[in-house]
Backbone and ligand atoms as CSV (ligand in chain L), in Angstrom:
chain,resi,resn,atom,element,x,y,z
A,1,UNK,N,N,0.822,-1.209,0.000
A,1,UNK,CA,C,0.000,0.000,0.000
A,1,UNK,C,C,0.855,1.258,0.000
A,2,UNK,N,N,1.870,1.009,1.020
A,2,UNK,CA,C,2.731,2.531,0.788
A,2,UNK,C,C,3.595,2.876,-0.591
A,3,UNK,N,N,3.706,1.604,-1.517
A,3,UNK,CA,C,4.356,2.144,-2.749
A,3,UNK,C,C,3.118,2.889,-3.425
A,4,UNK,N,N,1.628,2.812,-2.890
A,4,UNK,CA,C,0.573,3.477,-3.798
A,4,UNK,C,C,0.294,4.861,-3.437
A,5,UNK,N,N,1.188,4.922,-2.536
A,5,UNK,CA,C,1.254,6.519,-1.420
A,5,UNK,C,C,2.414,7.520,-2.012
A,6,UNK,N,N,3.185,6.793,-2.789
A,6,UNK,CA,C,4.552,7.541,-3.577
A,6,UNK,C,C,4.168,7.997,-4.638
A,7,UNK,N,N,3.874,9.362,-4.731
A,7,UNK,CA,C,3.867,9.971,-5.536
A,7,UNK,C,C,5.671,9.738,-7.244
A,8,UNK,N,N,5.375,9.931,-8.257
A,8,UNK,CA,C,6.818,9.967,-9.193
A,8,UNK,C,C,7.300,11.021,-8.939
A,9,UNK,N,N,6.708,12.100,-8.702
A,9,UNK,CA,C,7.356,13.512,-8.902
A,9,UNK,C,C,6.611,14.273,-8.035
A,10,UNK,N,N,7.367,15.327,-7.148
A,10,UNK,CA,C,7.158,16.475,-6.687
A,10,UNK,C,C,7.175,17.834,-7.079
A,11,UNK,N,N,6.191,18.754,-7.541
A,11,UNK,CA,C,6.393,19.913,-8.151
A,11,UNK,C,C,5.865,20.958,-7.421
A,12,UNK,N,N,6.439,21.871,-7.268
A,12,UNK,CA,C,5.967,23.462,-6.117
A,12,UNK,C,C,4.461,23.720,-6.924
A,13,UNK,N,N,4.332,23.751,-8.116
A,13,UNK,CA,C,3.512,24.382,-8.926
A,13,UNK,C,C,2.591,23.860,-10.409
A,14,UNK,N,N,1.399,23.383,-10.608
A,14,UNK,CA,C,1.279,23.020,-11.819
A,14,UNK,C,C,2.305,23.204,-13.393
A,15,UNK,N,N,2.072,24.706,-12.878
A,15,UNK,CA,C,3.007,25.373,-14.192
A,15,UNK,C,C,4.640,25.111,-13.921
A,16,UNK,N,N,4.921,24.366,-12.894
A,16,UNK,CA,C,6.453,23.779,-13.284
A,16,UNK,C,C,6.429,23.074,-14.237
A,17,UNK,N,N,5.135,21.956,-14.242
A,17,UNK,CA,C,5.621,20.477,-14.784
A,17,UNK,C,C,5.732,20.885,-16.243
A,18,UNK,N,N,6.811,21.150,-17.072
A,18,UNK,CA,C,7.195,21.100,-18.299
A,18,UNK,C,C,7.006,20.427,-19.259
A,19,UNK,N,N,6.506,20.766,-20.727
A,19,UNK,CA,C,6.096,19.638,-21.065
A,19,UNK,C,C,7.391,18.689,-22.114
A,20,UNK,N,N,8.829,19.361,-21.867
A,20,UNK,CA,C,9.605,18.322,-21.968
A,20,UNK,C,C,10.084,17.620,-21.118
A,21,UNK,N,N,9.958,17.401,-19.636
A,21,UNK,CA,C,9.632,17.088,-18.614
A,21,UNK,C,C,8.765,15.503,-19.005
A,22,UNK,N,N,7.343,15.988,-19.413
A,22,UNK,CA,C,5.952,15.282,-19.361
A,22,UNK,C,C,7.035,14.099,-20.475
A,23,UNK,N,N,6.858,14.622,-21.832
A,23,UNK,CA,C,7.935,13.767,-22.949
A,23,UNK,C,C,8.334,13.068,-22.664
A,24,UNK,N,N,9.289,13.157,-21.605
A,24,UNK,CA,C,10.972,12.678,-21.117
A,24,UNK,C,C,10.617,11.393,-20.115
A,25,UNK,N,N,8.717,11.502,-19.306
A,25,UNK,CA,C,8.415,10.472,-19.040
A,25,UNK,C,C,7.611,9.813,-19.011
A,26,UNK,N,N,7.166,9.763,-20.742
A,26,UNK,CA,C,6.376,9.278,-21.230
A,26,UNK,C,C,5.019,9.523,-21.030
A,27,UNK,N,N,4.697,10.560,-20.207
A,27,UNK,CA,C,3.352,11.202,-20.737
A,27,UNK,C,C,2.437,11.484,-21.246
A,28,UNK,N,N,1.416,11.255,-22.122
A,28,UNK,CA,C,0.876,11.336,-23.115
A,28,UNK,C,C,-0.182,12.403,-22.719
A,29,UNK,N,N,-0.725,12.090,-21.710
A,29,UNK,CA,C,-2.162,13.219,-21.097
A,29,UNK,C,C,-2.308,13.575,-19.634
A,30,UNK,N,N,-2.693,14.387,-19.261
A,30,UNK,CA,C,-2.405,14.821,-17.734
A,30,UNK,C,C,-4.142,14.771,-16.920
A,31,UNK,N,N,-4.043,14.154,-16.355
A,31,UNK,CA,C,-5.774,13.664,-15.248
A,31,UNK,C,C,-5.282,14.962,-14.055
A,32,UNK,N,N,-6.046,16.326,-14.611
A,32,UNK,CA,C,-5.956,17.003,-13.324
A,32,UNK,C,C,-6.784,17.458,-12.300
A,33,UNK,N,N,-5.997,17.546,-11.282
A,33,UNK,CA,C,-7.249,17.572,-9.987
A,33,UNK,C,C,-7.522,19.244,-9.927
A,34,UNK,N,N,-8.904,19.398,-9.309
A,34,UNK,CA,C,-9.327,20.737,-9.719
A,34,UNK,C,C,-9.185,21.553,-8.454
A,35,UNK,N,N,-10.017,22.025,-7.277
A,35,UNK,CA,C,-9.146,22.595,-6.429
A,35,UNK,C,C,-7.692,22.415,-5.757
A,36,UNK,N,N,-7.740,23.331,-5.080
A,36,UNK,CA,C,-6.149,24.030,-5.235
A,36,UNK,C,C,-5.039,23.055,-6.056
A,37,UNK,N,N,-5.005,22.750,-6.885
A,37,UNK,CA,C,-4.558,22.516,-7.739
A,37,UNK,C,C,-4.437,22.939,-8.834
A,38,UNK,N,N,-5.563,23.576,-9.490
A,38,UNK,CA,C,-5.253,24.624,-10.909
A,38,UNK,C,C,-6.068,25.962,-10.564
A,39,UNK,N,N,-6.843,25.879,-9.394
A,39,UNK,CA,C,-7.655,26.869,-9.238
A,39,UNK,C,C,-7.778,26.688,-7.132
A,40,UNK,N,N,-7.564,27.983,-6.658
A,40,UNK,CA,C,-8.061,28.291,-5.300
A,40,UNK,C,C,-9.539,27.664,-5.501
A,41,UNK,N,N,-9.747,27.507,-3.644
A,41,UNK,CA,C,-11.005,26.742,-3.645
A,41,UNK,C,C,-11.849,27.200,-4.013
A,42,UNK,N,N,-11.383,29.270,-3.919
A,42,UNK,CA,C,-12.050,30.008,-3.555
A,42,UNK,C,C,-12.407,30.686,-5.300
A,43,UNK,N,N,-11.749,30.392,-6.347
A,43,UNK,CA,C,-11.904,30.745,-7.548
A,43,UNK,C,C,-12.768,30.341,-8.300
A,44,UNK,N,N,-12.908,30.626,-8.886
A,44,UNK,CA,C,-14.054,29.938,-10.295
A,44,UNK,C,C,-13.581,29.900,-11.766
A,45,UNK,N,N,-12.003,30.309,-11.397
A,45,UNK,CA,C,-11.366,30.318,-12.836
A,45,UNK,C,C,-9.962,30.189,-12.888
A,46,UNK,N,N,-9.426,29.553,-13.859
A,46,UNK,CA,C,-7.770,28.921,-13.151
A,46,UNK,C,C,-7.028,30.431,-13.560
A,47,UNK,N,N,-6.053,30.698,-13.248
A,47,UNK,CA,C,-5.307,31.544,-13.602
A,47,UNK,C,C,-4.724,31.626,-15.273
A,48,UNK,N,N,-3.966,32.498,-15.329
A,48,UNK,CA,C,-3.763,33.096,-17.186
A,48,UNK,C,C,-2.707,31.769,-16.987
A,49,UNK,N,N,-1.884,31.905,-15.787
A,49,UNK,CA,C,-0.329,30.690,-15.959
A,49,UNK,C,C,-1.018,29.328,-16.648
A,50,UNK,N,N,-1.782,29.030,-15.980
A,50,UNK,CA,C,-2.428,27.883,-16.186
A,50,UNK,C,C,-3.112,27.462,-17.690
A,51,UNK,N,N,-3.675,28.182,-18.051
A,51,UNK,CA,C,-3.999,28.466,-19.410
A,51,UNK,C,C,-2.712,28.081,-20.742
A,52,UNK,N,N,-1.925,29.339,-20.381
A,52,UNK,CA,C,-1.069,29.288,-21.377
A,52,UNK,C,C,-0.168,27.554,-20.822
A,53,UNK,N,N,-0.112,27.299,-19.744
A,53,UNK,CA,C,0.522,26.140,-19.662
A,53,UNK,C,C,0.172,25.101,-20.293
A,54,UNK,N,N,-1.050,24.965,-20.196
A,54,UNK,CA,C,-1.762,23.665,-20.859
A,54,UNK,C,C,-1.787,24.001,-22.520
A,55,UNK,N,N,-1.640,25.270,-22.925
A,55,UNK,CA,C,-1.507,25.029,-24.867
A,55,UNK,C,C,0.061,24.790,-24.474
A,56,UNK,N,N,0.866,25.013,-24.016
A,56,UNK,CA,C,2.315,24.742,-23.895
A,56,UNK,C,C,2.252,22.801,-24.082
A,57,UNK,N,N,1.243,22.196,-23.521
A,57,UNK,CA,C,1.674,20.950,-23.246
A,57,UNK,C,C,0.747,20.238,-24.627
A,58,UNK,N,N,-0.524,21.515,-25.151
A,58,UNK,CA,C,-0.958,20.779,-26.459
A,58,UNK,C,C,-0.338,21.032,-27.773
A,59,UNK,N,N,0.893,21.484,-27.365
A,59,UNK,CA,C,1.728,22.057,-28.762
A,59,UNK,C,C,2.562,20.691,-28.712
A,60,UNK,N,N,2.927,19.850,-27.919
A,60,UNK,CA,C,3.146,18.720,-27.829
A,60,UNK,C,C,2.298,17.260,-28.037
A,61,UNK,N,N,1.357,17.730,-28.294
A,61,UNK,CA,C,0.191,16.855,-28.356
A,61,UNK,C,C,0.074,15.708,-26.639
A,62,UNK,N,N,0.367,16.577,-25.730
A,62,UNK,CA,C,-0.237,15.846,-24.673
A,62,UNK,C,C,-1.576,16.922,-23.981
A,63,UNK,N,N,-3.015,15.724,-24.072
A,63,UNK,CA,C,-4.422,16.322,-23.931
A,63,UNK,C,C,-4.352,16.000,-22.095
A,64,UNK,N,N,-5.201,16.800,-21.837
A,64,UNK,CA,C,-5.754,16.998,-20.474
A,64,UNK,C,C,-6.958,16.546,-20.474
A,65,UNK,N,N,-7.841,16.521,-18.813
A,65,UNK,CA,C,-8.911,16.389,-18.817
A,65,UNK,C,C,-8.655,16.404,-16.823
A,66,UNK,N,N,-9.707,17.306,-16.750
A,66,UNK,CA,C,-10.144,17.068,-14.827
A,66,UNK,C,C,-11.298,16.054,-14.326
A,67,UNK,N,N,-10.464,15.788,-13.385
A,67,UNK,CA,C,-11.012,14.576,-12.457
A,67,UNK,C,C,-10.790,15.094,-10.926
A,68,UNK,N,N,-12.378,15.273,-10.737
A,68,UNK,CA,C,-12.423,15.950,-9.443
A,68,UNK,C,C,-13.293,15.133,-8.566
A,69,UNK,N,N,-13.424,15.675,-7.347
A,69,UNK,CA,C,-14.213,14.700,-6.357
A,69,UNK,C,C,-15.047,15.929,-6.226
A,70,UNK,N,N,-15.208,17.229,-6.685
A,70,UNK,CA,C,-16.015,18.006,-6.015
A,70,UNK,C,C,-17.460,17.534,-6.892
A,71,UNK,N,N,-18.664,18.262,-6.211
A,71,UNK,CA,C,-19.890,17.874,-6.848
A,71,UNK,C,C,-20.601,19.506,-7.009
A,72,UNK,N,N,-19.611,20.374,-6.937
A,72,UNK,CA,C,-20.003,21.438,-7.337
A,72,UNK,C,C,-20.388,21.940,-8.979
A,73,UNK,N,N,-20.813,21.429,-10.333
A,73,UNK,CA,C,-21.020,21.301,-11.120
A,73,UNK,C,C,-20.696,22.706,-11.745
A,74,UNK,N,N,-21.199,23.980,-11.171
A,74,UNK,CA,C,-21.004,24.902,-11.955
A,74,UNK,C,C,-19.986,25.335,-12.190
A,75,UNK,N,N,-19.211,25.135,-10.835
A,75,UNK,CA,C,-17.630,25.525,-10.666
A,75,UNK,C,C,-16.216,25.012,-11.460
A,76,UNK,N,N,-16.793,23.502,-11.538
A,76,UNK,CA,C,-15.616,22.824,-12.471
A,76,UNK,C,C,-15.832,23.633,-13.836
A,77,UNK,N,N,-17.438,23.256,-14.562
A,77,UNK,CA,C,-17.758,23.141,-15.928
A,77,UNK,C,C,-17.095,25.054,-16.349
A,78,UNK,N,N,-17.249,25.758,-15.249
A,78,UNK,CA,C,-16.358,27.260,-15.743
A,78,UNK,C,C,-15.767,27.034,-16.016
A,79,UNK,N,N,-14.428,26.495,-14.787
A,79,UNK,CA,C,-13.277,26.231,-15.251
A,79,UNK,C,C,-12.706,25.377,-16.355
A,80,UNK,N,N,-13.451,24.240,-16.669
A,80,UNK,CA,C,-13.104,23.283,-18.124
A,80,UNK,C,C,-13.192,24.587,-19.212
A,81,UNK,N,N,-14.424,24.715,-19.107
A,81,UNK,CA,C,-14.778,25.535,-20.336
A,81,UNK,C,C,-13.655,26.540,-20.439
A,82,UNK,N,N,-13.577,27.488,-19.658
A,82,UNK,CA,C,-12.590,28.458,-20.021
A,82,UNK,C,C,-10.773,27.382,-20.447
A,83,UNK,N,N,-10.270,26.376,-20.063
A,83,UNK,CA,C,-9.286,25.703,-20.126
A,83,UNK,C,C,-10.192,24.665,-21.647
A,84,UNK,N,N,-11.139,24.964,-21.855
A,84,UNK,CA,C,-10.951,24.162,-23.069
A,84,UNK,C,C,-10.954,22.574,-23.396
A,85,UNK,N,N,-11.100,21.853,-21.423
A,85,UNK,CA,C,-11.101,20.808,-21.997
A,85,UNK,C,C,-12.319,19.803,-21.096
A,86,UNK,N,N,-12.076,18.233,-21.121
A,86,UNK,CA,C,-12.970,17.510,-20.315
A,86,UNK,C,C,-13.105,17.782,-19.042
A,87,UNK,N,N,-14.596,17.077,-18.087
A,87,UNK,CA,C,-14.232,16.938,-16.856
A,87,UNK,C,C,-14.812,15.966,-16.365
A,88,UNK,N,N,-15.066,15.665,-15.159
A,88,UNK,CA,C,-15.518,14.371,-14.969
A,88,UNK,C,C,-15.899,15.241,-13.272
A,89,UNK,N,N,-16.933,14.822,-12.947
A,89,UNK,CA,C,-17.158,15.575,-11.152
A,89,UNK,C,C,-17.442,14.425,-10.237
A,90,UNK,N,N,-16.932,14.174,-8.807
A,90,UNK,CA,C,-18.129,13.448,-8.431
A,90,UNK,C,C,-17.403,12.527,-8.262
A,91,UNK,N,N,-15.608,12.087,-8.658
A,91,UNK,CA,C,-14.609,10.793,-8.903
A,91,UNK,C,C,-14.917,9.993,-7.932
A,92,UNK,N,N,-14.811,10.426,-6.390
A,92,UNK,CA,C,-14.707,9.680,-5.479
A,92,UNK,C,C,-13.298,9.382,-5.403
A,93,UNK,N,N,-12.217,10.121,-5.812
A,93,UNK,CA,C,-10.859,9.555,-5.349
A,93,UNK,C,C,-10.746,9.324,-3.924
A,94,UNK,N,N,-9.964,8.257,-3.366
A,94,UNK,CA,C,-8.913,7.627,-4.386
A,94,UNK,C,C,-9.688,6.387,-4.942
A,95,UNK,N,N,-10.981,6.175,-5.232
A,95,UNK,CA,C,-11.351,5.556,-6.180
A,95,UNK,C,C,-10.921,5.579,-7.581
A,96,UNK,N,N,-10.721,4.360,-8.719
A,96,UNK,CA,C,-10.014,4.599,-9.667
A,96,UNK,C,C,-10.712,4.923,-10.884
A,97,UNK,N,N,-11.791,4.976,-10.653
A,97,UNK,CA,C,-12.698,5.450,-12.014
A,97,UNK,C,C,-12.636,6.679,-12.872
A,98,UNK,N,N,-12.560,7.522,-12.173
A,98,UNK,CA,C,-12.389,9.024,-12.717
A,98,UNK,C,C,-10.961,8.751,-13.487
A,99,UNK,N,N,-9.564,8.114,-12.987
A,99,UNK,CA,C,-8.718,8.330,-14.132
A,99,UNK,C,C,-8.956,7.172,-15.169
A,100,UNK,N,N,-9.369,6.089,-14.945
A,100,UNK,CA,C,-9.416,5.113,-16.274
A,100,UNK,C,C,-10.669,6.123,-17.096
A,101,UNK,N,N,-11.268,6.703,-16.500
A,101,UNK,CA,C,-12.287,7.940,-17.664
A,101,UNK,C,C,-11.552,8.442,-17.951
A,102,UNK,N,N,-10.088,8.957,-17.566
A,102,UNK,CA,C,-9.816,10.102,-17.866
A,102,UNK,C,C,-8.654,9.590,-19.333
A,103,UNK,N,N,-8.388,8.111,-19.232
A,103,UNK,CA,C,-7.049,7.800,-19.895
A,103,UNK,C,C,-8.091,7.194,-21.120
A,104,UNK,N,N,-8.799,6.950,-20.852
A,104,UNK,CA,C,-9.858,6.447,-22.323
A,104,UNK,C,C,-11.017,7.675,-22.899
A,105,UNK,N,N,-11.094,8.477,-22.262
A,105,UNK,CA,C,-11.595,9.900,-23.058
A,105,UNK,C,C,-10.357,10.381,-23.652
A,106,UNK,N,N,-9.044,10.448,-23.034
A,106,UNK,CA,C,-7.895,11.287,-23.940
A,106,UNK,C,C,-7.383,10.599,-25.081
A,107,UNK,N,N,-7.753,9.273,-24.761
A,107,UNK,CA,C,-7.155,7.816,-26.234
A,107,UNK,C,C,-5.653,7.323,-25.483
A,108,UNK,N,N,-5.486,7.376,-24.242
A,108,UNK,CA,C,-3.921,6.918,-23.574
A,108,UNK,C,C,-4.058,5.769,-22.548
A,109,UNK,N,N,-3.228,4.561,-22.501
A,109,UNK,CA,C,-3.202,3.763,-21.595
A,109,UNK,C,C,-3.074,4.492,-20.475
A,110,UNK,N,N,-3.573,3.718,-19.282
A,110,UNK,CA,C,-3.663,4.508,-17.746
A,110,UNK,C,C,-2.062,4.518,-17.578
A,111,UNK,N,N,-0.857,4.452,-17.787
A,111,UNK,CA,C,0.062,3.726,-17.694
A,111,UNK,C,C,0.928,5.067,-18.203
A,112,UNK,N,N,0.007,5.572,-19.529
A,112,UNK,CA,C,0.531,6.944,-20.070
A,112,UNK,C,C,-0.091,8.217,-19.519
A,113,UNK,N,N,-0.995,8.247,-18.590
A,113,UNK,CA,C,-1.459,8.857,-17.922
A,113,UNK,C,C,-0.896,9.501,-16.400
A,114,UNK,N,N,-0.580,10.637,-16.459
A,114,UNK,CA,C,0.093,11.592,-15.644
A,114,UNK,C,C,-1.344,12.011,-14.077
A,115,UNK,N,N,-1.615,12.253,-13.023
A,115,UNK,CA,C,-2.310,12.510,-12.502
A,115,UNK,C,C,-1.923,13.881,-11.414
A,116,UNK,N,N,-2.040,14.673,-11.876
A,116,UNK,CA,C,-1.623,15.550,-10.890
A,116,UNK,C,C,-2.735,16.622,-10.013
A,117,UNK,N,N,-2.358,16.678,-8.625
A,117,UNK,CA,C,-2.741,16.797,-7.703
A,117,UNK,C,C,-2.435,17.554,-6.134
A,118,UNK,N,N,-3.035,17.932,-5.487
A,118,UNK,CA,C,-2.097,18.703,-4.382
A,118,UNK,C,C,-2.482,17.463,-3.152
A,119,UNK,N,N,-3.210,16.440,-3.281
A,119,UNK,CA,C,-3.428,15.367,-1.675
A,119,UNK,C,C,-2.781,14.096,-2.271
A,120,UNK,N,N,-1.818,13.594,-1.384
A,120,UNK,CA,C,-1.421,12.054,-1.864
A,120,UNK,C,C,-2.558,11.237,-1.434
A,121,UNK,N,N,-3.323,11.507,-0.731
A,121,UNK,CA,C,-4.375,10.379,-0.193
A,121,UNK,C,C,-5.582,10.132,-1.168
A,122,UNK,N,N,-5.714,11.214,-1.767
A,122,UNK,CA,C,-6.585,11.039,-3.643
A,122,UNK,C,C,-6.202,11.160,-4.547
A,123,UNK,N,N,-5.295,11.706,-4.690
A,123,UNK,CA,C,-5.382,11.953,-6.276
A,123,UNK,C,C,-3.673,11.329,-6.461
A,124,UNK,N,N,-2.928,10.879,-5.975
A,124,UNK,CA,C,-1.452,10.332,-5.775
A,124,UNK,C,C,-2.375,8.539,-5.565
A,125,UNK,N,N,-3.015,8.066,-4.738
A,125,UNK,CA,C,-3.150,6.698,-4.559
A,125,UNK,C,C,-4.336,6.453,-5.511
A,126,UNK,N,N,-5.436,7.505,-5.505
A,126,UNK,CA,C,-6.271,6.573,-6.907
A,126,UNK,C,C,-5.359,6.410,-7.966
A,127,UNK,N,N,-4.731,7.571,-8.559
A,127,UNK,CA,C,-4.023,7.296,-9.442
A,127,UNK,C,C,-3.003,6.058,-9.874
A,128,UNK,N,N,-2.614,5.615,-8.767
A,128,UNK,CA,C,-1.511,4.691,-8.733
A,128,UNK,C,C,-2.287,3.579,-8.430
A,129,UNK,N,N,-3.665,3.230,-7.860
A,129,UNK,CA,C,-4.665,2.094,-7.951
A,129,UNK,C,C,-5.092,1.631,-9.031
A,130,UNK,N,N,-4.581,3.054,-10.356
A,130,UNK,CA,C,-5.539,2.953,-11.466
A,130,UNK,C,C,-4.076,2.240,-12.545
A,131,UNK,N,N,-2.940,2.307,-11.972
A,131,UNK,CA,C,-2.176,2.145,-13.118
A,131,UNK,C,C,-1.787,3.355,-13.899
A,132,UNK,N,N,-1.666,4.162,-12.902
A,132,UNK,CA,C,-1.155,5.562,-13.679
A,132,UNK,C,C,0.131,5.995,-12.936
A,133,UNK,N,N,0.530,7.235,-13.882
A,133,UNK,CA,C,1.664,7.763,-13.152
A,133,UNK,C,C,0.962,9.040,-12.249
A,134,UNK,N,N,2.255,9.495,-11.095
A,134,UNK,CA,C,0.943,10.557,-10.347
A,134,UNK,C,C,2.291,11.526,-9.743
A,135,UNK,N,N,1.814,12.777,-10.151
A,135,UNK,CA,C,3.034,14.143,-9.556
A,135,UNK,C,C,1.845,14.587,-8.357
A,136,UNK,N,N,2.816,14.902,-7.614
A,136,UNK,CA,C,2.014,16.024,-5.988
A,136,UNK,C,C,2.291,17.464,-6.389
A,137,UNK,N,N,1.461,18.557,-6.149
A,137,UNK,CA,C,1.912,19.665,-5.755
A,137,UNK,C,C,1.558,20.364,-4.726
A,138,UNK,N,N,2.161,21.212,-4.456
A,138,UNK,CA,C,1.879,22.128,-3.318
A,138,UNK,C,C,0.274,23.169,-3.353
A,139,UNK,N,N,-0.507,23.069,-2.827
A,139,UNK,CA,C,-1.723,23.567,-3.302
A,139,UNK,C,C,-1.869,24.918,-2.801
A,140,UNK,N,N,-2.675,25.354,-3.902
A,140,UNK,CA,C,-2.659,26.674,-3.973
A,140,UNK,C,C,-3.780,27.132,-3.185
A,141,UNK,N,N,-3.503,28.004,-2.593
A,141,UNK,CA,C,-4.455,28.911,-1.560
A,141,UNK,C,C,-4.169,28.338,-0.391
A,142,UNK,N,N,-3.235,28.038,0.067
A,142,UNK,CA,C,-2.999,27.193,1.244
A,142,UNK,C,C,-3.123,28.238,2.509
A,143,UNK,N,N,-3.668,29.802,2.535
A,143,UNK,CA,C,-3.299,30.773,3.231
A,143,UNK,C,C,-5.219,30.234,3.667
A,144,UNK,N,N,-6.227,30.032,2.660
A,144,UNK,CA,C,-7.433,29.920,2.687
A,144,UNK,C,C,-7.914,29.195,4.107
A,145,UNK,N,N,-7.427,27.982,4.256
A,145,UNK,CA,C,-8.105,27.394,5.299
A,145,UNK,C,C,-6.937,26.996,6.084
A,146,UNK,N,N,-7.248,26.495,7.523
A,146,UNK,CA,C,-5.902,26.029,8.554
A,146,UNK,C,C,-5.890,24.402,8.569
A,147,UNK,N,N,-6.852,23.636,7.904
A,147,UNK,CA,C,-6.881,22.706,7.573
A,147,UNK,C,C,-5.840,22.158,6.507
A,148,UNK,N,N,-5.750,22.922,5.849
A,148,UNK,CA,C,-5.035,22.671,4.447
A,148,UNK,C,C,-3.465,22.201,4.644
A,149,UNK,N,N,-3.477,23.473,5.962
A,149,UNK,CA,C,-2.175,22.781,6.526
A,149,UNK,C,C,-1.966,21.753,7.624
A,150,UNK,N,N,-2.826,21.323,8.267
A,150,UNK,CA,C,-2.688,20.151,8.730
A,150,UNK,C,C,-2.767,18.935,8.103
A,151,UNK,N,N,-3.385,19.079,6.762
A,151,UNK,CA,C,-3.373,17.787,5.752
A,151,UNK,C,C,-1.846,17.672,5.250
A,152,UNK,N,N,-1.593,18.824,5.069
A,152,UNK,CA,C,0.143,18.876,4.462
A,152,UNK,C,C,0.618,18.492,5.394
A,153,UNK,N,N,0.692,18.521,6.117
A,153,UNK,CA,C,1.619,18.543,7.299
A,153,UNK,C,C,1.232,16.671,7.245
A,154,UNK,N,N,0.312,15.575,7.726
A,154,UNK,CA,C,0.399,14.253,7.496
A,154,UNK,C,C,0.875,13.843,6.251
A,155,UNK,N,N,0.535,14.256,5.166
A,155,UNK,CA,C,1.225,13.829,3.642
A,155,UNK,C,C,2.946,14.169,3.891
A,156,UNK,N,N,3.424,14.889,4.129
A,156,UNK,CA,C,4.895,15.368,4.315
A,156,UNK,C,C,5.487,13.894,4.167
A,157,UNK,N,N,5.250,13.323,5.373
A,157,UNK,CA,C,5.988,12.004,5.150
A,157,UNK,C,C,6.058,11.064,3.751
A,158,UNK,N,N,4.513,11.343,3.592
A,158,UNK,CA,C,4.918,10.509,1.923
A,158,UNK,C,C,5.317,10.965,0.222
A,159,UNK,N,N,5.120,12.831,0.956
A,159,UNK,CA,C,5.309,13.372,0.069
A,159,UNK,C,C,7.224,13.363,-0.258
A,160,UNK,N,N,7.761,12.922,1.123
A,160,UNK,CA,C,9.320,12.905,1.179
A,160,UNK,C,C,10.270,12.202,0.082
A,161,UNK,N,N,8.622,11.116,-0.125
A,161,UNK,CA,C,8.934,9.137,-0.573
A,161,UNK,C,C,8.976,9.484,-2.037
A,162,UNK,N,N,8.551,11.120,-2.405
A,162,UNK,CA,C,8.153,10.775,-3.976
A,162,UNK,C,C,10.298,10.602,-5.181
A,163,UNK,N,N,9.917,9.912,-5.757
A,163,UNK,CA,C,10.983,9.459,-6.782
A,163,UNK,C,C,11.860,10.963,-7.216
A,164,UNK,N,N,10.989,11.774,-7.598
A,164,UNK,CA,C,12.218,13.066,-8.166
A,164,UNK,C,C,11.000,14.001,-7.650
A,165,UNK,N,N,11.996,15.056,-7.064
A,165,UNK,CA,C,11.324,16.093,-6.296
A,165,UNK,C,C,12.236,17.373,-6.242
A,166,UNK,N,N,10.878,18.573,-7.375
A,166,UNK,CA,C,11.612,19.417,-8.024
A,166,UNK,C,C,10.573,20.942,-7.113
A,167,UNK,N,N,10.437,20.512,-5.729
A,167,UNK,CA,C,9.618,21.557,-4.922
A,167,UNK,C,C,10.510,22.579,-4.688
A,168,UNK,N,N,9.887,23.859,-4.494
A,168,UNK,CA,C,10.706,25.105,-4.227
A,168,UNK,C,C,10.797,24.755,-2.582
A,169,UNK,N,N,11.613,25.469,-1.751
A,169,UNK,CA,C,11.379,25.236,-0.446
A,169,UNK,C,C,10.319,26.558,-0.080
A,170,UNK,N,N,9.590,25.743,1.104
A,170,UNK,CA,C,8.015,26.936,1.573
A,170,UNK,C,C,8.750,26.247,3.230
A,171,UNK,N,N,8.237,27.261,3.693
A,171,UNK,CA,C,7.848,27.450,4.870
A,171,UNK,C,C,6.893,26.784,5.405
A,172,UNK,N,N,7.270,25.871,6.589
A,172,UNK,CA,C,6.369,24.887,7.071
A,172,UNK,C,C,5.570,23.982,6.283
A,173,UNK,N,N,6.188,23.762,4.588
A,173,UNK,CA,C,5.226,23.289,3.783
A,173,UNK,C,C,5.407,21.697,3.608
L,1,MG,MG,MG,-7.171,19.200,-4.539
């Protein structure tokens, strides 16, 4: 169970993960998780970084698609829409359904499938239940709730375990 807790990669930021990076390990499509992960909890729209990141990764021909556990419907379908691509609400991570949707809506084995995420306990272990690959990041709006940091703060340990880890250093993060 704890190799399903190891994240491949550690990144401070969505917009680190490069998409010669993604290439280099075999990547084909990215299963992304939707709060603080491309968007504050508190947003309804991902940022411009985010945007231009993802045509950065379709100039490569690797497709996206979100896989979220929220059941807030209006909130994701903004954000797809304005990003242009699938979503899926409702996953139940770390259940593995939402990414085998996510690796057979993009046309990629789960295997070529990237999952990125700011909780190892969903979106790092469904992913890796599903036969995918899975990056952690540091989630955004972490100033929002005091919870956010007590979840970081239990993941730390497995976030330590991940294979290549390209995090900026944060404070208490
Ligand atoms: Mg999240």
């Amino acid at each position: 169970m704890f190799l399903r807790l190891r994240a491949d990669a550690e990144f401070y930021d969505v917009c680190d993960i490069s998409a010669e990076w993604l290439c280099a390990h075999g990547v084909r499509a990215v299963a992304l998780d939707m709060d603080n992960t491309i968007a504050k909890y508190s947003e309804n729209e991902p940022d411009a970084r985010v945007k231009a990141w993802l045509r950065s990764l379709e100039d490569v021909g690797i497709r996206a698609a979100i896989v979220s556990n929220t059941r807030r419907e209006a909130r994701v379908s903004a954000v797809a829409g304005v990003l242009g691509i699938p979503y899926r609400l409702g996953c139940r991570k770390p259940g593995k359904k939402g990414f085998l949707w996510a690796a057979k809506t993009l046309g990629v084995r789960p295997d070529e499938l990237l999952s990125i995420g700011d909780q190892i306990f969903t979106d790092v272990w469904g992913a890796k239940r599903a036969g995918c690959k899975a990056a952690i990041v540091y989630p955004r709006g972490m100033d929002e709730n005091p919870l956010f940091r007590l979840r970081r703060l239990a993941e730390r340990p497995f976030i330590a375990l991940s294979r290549e880890r390209y995090g900026r250093k944060v404070k208490n993060g």
